[in-house]
C-alpha positions, 0 to 999 in steps of 0.5 A, a space after each residue: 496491469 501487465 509487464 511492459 518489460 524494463 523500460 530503457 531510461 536516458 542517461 543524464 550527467 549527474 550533476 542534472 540528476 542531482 538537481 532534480 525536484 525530489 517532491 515531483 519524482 516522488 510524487 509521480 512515482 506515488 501517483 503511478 504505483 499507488 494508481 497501480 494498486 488501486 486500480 488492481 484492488 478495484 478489480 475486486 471492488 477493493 480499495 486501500 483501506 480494505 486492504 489494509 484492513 484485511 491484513 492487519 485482520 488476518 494478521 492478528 484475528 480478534 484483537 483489532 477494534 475498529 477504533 485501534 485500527 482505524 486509528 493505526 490506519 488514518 496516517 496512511 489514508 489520503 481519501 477522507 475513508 470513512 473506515 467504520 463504512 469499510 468495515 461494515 462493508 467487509 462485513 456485509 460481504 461476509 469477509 470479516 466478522 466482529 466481535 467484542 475482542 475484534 475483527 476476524 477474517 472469515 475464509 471468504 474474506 482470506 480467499 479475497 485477500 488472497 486474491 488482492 495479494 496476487 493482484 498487488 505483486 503483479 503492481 509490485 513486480 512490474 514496479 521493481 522491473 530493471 531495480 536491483 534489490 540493493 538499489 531499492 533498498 538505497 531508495 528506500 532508505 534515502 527516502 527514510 532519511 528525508 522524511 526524518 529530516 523533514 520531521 516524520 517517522 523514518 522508521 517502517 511502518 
């Protein structure tokens, strides 16, 4: 997924803005980054959920069980994930240990992190072509506010 460079979009009155469906341009933004990501992490036969589980084990070794962590990630996983298959399978790569403590990245497992990291902002990078961080930060925080208006957790995860 290289950069295609910014993309000029149409202008449009805002009144034709402002009624714009929001859950069709949500959806289609997540459907184009989340593919994005995926697609990048396949890359390194990866999927979501171990990425996901390789930082929350880099970011705190030794103090994740499967059951806290799965039960941390299971809000964000839209695939049905068998998480106890991800972490047998990071662990039959020899990318992350277990004990009775927790999970721990080996150093083969940080450098496919690392790997991953790198392949991720290049989704990232390409995604915020043409945005202004203040922008973004707007964006995010309208998005934030709708879903606490609609009774989810606004706050960052």
């Amino acid at each position: 997924m290289e950069g295609k460079g910014t993309v000029t979009l149409k202008d449009y009155p805002e009144e034709e803005l402002a009624a714009q469906p929001i859950g069709a341009w949500t959806g289609e933004a997540y459907r184009r980054v989340v593919g994005g990501l995926r697609e990048q992490l396949a890359v390194e036969d990866l999927t979501q959920p171990h990425w996901w589980t390789l930082n929350h084990a880099a970011g705190a070794p030794g103090t994740w069980t499967r059951a806290a962590l799965t039960e941390r990630l299971r809000p964000y996983d839209d695939l049905g994930t068998d998480f106890d298959a991800v972490y047998d399978d990071l662990i039959a790569r020899g990318w992350l240990t277990e004990d009775t403590d927790g999970m721990t990245l080996t150093e083969a497992g940080e450098a496919g992190r690392l790997r991953a990291h790198e392949r991720n902002l290049r989704v990232h990078r390409r995604t915020h072509e043409g945005i202004d961080t203040a922008d973004f930060v707007t964006t995010i925080n309208v998005l934030r506010r709708m879903v606490a208006n609609l009774g989810g957790n606004g706050d960052l995860p």
